[in-house]
Backbone and ligand atoms as CSV (ligand in chain L), in Angstrom:
chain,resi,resn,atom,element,x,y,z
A,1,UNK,N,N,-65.151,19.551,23.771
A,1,UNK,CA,C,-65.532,20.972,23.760
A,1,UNK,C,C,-64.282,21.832,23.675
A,2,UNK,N,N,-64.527,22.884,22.880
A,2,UNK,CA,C,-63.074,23.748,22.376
A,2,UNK,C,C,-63.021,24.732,23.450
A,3,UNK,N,N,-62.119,25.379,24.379
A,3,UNK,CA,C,-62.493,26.073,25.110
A,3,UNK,C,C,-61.195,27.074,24.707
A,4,UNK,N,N,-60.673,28.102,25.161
A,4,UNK,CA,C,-60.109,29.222,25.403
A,4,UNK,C,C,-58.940,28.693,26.272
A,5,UNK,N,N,-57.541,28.752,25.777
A,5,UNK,CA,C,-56.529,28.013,26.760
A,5,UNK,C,C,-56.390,29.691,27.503
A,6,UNK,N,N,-56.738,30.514,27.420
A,6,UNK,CA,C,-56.241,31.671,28.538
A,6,UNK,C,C,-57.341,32.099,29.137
A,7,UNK,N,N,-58.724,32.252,29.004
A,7,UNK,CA,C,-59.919,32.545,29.771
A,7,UNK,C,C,-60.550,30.867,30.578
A,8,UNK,N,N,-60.167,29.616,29.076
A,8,UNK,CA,C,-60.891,28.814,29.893
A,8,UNK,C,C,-62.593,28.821,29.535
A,9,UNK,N,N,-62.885,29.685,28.614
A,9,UNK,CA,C,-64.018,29.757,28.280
A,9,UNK,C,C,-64.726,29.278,26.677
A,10,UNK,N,N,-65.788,29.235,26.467
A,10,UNK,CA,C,-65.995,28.878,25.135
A,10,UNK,C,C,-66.949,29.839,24.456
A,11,UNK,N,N,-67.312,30.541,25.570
A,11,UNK,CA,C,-68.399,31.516,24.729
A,11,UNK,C,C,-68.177,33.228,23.817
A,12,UNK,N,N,-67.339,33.023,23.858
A,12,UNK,CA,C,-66.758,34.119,23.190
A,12,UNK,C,C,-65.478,34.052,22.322
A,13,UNK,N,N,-65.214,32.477,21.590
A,13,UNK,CA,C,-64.611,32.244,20.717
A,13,UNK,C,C,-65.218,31.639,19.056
A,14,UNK,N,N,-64.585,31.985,18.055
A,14,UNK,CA,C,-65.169,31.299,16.932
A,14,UNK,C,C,-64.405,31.019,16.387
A,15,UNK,N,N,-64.329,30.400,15.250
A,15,UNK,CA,C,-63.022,29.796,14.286
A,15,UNK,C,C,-62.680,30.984,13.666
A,16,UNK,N,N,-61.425,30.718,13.124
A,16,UNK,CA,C,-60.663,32.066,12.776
A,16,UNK,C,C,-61.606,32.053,11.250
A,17,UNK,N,N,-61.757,30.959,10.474
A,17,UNK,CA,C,-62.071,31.292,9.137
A,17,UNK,C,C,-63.575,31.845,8.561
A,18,UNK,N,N,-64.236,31.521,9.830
A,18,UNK,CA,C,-65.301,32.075,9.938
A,18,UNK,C,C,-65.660,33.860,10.372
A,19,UNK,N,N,-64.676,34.167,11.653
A,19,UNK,CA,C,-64.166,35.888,11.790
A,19,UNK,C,C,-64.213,36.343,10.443
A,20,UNK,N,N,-62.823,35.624,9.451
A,20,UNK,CA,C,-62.367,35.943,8.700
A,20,UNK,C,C,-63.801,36.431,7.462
A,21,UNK,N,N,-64.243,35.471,7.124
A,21,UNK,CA,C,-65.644,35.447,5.969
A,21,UNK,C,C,-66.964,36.473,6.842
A,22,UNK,N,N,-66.740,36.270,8.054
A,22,UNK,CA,C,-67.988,37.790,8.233
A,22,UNK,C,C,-67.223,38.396,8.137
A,23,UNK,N,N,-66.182,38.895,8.339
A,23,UNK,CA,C,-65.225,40.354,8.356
A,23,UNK,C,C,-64.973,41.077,7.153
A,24,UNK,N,N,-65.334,40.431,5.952
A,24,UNK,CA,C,-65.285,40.628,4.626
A,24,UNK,C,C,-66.411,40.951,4.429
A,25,UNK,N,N,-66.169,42.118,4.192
A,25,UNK,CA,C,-67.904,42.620,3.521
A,25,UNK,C,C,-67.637,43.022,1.398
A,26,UNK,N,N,-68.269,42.958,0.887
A,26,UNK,CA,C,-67.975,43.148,-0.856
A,26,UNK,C,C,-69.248,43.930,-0.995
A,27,UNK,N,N,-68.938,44.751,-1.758
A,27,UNK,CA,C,-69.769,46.348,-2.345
A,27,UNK,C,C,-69.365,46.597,-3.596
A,28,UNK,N,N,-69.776,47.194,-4.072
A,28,UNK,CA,C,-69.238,48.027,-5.601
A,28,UNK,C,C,-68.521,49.373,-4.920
A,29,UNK,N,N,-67.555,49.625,-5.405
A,29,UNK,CA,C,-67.243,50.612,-4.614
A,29,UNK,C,C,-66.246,51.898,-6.090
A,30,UNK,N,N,-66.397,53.293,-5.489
A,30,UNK,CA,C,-65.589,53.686,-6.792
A,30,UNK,C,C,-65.356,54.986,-5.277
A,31,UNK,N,N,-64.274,55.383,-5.693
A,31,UNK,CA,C,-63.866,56.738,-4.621
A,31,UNK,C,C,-62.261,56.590,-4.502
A,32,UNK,N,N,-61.936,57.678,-2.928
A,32,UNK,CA,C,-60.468,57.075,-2.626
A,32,UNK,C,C,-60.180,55.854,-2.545
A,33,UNK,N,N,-58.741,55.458,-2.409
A,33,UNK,CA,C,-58.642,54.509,-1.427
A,33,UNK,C,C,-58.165,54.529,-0.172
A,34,UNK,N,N,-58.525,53.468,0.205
A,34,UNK,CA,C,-57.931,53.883,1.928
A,34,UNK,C,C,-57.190,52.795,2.101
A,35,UNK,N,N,-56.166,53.017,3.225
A,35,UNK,CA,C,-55.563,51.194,3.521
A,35,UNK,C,C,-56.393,50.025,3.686
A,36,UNK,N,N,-55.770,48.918,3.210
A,36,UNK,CA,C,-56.664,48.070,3.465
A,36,UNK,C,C,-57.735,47.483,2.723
A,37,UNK,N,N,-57.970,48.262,1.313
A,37,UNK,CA,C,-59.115,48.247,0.749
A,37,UNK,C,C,-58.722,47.254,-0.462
A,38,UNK,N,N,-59.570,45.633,-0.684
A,38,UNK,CA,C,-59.199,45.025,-1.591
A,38,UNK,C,C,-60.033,45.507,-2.706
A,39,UNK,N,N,-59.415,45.540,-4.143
A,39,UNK,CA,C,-60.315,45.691,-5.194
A,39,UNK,C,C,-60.299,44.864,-6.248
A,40,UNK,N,N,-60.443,44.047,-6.389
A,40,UNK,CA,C,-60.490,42.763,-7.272
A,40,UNK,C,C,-59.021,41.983,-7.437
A,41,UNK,N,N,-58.860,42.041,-6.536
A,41,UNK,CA,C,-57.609,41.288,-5.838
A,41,UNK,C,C,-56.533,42.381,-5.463
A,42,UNK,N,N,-56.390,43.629,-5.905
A,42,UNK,CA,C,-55.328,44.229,-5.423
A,42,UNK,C,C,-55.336,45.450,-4.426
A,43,UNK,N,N,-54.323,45.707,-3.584
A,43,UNK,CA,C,-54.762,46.395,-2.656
A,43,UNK,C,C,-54.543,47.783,-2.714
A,44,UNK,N,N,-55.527,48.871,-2.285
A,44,UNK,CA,C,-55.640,49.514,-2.913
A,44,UNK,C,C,-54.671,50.620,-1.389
A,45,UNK,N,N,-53.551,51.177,-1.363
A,45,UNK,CA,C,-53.346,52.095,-0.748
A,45,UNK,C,C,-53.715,53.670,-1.017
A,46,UNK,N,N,-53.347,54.124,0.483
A,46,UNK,CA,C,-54.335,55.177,0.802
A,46,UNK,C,C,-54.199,56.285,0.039
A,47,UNK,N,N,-54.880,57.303,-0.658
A,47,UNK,CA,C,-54.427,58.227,-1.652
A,47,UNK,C,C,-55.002,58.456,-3.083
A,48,UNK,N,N,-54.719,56.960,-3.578
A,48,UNK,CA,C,-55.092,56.652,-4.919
A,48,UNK,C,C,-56.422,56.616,-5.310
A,49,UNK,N,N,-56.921,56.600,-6.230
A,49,UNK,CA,C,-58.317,56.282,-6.792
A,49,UNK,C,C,-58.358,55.230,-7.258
A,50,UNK,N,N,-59.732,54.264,-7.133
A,50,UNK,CA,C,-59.808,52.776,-7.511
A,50,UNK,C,C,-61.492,52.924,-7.426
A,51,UNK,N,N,-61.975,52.086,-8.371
A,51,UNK,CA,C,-63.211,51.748,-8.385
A,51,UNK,C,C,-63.279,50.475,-8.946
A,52,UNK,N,N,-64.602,49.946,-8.490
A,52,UNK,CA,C,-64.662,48.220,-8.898
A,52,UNK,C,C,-65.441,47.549,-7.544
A,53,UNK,N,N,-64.843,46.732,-7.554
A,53,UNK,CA,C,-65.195,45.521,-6.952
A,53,UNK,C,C,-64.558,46.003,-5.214
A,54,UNK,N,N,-65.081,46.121,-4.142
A,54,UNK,CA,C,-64.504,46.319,-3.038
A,54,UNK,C,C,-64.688,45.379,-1.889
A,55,UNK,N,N,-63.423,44.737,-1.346
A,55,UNK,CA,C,-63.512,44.226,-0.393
A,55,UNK,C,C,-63.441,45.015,0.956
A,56,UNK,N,N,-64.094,45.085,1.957
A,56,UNK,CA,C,-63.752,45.697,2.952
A,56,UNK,C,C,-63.474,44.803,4.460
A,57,UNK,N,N,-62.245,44.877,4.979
A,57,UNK,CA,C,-62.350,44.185,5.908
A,57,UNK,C,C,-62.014,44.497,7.162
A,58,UNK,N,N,-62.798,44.265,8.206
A,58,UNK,CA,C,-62.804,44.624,9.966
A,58,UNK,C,C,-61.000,44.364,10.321
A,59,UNK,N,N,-60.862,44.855,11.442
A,59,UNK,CA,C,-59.813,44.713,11.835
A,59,UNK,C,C,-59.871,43.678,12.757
A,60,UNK,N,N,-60.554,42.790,13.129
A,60,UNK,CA,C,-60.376,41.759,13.414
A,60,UNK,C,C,-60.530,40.629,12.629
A,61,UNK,N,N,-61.048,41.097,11.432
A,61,UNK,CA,C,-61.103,39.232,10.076
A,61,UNK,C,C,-59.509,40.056,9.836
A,62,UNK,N,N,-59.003,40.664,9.742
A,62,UNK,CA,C,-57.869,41.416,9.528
A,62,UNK,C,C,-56.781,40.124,10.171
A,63,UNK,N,N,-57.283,40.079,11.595
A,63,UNK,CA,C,-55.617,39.007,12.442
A,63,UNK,C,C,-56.218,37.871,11.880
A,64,UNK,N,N,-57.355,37.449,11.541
A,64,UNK,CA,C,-57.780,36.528,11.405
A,64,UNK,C,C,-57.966,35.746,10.127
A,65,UNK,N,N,-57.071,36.710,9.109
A,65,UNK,CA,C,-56.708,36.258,7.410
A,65,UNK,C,C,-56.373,34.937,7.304
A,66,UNK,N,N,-56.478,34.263,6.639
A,66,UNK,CA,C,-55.281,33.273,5.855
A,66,UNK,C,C,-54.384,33.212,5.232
A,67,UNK,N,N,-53.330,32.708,5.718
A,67,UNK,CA,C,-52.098,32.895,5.136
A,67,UNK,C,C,-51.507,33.192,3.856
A,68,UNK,N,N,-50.885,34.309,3.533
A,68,UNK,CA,C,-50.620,34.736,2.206
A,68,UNK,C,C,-50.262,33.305,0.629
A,69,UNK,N,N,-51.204,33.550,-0.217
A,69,UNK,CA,C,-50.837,32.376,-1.343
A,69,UNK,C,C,-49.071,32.636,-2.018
A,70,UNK,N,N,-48.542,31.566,-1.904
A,70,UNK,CA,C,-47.115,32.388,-2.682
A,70,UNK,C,C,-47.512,32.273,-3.924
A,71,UNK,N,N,-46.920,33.246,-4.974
A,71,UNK,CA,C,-46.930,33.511,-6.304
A,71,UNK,C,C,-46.268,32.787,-6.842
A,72,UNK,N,N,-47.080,32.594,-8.845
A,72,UNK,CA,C,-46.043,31.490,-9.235
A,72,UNK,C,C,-45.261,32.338,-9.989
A,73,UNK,N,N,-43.901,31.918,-9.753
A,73,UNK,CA,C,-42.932,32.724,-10.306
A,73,UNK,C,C,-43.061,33.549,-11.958
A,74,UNK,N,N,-43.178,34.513,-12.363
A,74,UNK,CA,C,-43.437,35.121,-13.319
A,74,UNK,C,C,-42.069,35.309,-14.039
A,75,UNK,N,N,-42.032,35.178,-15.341
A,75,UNK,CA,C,-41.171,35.305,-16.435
A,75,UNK,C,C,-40.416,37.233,-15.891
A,76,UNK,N,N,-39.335,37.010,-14.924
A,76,UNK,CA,C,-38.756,38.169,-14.654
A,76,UNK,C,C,-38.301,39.369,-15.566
A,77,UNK,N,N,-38.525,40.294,-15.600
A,77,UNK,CA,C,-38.707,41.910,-16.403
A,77,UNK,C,C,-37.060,41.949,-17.185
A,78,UNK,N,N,-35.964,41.286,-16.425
A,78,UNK,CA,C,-34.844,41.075,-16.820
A,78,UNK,C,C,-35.107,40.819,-18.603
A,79,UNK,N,N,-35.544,40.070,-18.556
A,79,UNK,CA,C,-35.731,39.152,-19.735
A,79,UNK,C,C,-36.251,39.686,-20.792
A,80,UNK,N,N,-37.455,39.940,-20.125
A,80,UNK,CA,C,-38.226,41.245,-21.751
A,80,UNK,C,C,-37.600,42.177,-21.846
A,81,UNK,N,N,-36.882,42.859,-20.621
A,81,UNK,CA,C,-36.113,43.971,-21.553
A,81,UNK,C,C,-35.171,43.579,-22.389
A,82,UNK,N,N,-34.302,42.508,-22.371
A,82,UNK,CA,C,-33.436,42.276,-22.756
A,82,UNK,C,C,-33.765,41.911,-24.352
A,83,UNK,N,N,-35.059,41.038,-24.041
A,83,UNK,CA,C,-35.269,40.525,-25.274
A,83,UNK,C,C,-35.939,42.339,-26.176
A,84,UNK,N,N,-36.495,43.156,-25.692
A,84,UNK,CA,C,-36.584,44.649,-26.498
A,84,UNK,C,C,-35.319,44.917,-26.780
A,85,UNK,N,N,-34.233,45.036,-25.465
A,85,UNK,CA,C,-33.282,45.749,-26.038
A,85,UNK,C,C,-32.585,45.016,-27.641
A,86,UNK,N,N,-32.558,43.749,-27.466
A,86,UNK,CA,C,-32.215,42.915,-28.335
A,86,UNK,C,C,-32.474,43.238,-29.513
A,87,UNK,N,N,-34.303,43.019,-29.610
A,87,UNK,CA,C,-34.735,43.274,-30.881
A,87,UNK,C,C,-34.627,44.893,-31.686
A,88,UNK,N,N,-34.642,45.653,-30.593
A,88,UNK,CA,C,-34.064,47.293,-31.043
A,88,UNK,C,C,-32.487,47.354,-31.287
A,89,UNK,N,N,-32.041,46.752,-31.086
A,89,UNK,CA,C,-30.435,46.615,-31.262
A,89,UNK,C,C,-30.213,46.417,-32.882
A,90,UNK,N,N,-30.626,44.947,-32.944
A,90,UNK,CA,C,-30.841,44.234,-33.853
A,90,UNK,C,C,-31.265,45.190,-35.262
A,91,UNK,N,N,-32.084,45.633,-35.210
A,91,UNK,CA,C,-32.999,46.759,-35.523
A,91,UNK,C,C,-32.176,47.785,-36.334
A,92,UNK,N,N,-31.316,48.281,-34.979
A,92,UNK,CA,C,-30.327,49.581,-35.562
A,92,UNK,C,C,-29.474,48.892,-36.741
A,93,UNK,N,N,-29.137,47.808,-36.056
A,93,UNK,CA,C,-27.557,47.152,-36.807
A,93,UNK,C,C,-27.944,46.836,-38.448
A,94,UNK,N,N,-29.316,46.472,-38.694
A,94,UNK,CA,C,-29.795,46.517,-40.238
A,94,UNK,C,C,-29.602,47.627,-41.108
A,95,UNK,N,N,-30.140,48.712,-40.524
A,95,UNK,CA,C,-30.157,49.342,-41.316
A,95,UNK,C,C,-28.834,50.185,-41.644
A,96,UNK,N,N,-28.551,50.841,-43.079
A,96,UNK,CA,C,-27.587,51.348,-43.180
A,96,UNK,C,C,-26.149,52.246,-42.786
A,97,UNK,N,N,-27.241,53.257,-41.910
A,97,UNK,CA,C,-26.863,54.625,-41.435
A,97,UNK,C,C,-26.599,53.906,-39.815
A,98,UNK,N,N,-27.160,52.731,-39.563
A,98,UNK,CA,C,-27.851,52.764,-37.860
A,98,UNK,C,C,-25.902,52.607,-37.314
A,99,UNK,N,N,-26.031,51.548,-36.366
A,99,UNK,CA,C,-25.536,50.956,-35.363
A,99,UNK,C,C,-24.206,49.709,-35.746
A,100,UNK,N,N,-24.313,49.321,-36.950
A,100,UNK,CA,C,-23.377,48.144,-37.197
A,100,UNK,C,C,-22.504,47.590,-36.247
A,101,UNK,N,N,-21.425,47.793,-36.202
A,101,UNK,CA,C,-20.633,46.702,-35.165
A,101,UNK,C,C,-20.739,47.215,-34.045
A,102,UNK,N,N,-20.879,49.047,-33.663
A,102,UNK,CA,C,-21.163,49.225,-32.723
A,102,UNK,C,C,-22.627,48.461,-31.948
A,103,UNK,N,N,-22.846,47.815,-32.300
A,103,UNK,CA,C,-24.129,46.855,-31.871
A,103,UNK,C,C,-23.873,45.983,-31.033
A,104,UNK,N,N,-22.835,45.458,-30.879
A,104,UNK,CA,C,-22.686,44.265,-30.765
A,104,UNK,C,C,-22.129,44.275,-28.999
A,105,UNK,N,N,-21.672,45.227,-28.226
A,105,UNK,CA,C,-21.598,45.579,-27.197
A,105,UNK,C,C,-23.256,45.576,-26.317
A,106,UNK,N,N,-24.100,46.340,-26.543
A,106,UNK,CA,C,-25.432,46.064,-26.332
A,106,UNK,C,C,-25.798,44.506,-26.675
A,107,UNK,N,N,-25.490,43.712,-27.095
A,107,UNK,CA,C,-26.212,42.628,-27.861
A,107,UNK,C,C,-25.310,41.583,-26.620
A,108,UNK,N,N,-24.398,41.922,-26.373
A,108,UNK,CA,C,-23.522,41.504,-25.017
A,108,UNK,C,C,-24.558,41.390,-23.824
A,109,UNK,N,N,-24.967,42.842,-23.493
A,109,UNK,CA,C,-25.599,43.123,-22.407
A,109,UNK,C,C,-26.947,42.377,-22.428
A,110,UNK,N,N,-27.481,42.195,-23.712
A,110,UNK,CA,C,-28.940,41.498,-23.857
A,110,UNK,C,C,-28.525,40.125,-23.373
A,111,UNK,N,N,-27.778,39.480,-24.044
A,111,UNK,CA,C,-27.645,38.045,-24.143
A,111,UNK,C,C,-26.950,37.799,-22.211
A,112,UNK,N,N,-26.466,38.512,-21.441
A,112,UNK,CA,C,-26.323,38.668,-20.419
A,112,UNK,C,C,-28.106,39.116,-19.174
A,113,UNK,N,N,-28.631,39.646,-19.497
A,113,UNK,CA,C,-29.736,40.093,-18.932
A,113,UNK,C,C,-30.680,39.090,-19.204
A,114,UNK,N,N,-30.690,38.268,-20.663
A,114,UNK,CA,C,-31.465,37.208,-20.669
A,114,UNK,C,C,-30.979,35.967,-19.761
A,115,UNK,N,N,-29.606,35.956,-19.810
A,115,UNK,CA,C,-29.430,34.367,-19.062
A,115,UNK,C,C,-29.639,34.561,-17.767
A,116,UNK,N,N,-29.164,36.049,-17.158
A,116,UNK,CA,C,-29.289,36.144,-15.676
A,116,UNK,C,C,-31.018,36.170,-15.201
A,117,UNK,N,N,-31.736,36.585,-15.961
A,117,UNK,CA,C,-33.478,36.512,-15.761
A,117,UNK,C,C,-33.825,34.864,-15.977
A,118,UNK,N,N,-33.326,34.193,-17.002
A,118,UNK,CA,C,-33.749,32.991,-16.877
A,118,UNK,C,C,-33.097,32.046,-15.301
A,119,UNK,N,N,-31.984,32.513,-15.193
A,119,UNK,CA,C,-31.779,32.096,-14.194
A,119,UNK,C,C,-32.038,32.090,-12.641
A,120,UNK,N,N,-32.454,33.291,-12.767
A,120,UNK,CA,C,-33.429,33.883,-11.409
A,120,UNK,C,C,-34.643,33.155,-11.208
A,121,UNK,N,N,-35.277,32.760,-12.545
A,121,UNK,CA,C,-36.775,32.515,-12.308
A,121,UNK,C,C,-36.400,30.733,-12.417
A,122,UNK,N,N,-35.561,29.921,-12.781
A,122,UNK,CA,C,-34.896,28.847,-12.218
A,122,UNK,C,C,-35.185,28.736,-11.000
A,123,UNK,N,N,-33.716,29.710,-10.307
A,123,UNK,CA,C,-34.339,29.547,-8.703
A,123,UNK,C,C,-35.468,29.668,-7.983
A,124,UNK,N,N,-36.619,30.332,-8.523
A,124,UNK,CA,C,-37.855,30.802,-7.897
A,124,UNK,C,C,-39.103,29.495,-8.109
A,125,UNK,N,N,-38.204,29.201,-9.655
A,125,UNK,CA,C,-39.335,27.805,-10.084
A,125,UNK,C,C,-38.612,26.477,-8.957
A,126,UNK,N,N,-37.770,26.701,-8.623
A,126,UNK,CA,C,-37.083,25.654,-8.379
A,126,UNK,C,C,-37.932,25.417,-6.253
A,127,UNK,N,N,-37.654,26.980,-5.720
A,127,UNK,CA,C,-38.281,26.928,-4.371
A,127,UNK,C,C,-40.117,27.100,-4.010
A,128,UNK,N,N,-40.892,27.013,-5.537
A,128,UNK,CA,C,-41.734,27.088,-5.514
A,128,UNK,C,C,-42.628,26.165,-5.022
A,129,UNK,N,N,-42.460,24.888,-5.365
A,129,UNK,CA,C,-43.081,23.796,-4.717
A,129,UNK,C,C,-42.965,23.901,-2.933
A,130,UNK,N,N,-42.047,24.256,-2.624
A,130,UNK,CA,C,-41.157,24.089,-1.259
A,130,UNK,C,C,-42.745,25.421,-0.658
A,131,UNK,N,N,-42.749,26.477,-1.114
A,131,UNK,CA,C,-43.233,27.338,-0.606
A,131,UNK,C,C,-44.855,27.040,-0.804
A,132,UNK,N,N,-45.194,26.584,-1.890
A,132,UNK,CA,C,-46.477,25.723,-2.215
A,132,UNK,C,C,-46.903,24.890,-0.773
A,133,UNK,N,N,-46.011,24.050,-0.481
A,133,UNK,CA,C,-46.154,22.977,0.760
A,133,UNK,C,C,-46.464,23.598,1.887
A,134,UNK,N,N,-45.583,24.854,2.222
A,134,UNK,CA,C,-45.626,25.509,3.167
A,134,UNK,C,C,-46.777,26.005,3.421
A,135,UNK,N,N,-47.446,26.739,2.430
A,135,UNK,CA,C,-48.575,27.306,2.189
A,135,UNK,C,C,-49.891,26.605,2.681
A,136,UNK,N,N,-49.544,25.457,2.410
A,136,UNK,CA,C,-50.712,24.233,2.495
A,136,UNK,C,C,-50.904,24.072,3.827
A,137,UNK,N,N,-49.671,23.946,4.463
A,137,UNK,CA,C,-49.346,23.456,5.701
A,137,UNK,C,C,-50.014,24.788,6.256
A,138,UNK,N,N,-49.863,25.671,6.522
A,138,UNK,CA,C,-50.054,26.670,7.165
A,138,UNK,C,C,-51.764,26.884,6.996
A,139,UNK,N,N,-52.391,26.837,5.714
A,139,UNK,CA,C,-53.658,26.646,5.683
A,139,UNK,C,C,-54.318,25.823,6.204
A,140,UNK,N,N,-53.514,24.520,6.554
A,140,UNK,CA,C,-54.795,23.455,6.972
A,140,UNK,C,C,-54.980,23.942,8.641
A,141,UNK,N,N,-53.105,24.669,9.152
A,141,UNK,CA,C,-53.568,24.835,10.830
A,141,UNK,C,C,-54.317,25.985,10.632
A,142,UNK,N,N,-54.534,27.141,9.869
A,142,UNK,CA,C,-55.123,28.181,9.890
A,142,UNK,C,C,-56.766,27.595,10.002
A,143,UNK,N,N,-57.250,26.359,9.448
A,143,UNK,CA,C,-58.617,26.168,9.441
A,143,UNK,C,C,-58.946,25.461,10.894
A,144,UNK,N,N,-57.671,25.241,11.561
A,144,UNK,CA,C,-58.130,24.555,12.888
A,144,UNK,C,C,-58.261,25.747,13.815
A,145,UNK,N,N,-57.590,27.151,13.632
A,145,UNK,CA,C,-57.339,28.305,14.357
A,145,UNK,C,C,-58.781,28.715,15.345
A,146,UNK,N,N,-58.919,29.358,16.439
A,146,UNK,CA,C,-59.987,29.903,16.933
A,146,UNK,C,C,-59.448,31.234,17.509
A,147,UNK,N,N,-60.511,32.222,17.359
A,147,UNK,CA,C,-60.332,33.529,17.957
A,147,UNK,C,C,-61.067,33.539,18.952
A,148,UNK,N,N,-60.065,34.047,19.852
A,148,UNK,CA,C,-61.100,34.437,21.153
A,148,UNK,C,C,-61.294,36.089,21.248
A,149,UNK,N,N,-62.428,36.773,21.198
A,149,UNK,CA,C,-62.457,37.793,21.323
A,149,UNK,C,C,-62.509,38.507,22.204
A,150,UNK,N,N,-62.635,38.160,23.616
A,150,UNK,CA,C,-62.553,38.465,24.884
A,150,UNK,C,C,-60.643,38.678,25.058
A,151,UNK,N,N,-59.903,38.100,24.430
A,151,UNK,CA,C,-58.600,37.789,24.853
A,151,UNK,C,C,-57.886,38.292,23.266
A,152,UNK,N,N,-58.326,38.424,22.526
A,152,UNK,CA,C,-57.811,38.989,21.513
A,152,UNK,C,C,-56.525,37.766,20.907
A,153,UNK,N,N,-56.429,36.704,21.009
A,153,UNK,CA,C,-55.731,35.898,20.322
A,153,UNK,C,C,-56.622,34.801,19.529
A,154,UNK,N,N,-55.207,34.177,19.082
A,154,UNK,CA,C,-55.652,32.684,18.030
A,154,UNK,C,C,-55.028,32.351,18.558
A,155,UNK,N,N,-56.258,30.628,18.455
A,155,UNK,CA,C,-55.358,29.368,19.456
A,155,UNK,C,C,-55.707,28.368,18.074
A,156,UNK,N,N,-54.780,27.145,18.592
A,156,UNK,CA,C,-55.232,25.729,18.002
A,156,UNK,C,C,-55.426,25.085,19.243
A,157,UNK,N,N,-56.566,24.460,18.973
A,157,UNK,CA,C,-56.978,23.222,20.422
A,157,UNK,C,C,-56.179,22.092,20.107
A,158,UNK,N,N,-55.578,21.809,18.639
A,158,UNK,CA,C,-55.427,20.195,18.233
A,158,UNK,C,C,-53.779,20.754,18.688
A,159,UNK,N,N,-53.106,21.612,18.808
A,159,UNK,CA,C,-52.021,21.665,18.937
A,159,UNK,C,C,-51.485,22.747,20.538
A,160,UNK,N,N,-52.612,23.278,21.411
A,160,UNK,CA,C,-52.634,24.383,22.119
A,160,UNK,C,C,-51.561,25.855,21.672
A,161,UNK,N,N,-50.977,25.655,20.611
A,161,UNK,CA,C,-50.358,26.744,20.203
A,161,UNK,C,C,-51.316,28.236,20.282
A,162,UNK,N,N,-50.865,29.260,20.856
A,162,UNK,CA,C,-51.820,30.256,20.819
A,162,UNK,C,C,-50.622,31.849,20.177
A,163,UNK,N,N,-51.445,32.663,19.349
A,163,UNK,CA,C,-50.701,33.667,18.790
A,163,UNK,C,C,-51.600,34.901,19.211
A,164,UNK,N,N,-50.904,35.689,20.124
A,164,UNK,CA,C,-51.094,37.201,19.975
A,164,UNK,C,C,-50.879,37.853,19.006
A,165,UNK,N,N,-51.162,39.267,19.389
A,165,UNK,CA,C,-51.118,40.162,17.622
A,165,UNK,C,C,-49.934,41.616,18.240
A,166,UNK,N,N,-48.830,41.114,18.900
A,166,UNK,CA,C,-48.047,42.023,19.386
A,166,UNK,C,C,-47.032,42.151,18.180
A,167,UNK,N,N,-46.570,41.059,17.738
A,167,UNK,CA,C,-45.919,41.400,16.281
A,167,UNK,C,C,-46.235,41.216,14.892
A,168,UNK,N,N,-47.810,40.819,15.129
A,168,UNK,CA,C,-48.420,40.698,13.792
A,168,UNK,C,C,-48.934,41.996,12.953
L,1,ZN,ZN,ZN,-60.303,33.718,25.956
């Protein structure tokens, strides 16, 4: 029997992933946004206008999320600009009147902005697996998690680890 390592009790705890899935309510939604408000995956801060798809969630499926998915590294902005500036460079230097050798300073900076973007997303492809694992790891204790709502934390029974929400 799972009990509450700080009350000692069982009747006023549930699994975190379960908090989590009632705490999510989905509507069609079109208006402001407010904090907090998912809309077909992105979050919509307070101010803006968004309509679509709305997630809304309690402030308690709130402590009771699952751990953020890491992203797979995306082809960094370095790069396409470089490769525009490139091809606009390129561009000038054809034609008659344009850019000719003065080109070739910019064409510096491209061929520089491309290697440093490929190389960034190297490192990102490179710690991605690492953060993948992590991810996993953290999901499988997140499915062992229980909320106690009397006590306002998450525990694991398989590990007694318990987390308040003082710096969450
Ligand atoms: Zn408790």
């Amino acid at each position: 029997m799972t009990t509450c390592p700080k009350c000692n009790k069982d009747d006023r705890i549930q699994k975190a992933s379960s908090v989590y899935s009632s705490g999510v309510g989905t509507g069609t939604f079109a208006g402001p946004a407010t904090t907090m408000n998912y809309t077909d995956g992105k979050v919509g801060v307070g101010g803006g206008y968004v309509s679509g798809t709305n997630y809304s969630i309690s402030e308690t499926a709130k402590k009771c999320s699952p751990p953020d998915k890491p992203q797979k590294p995306s082809t960094p902005l370095k790069v396409w600009f470089g490769l525009l500036l490139g091809v606009s460079t390129i561009c000038l230097m054809s034609i008659p009147s344009g850019l000719g050798v003065l080109g070739i300073p910019p064409l510096i900076l491209v061929a520089y902005l491309i290697i440093k973007g490929l190389s960034d997303k190297e490192k990102k492809d490179k710690a991605y697996p690492e953060l993948q694992k992590q991810y996993e790891e953290e999901l499988m204790e997140w499915n062992q998690l229980y909320y106690c709502i009397r006590d306002d934390i998450l525990f694991n029974p398989e590990t007694g680890d318990i987390w308040s929400f003082i710096s969450r």
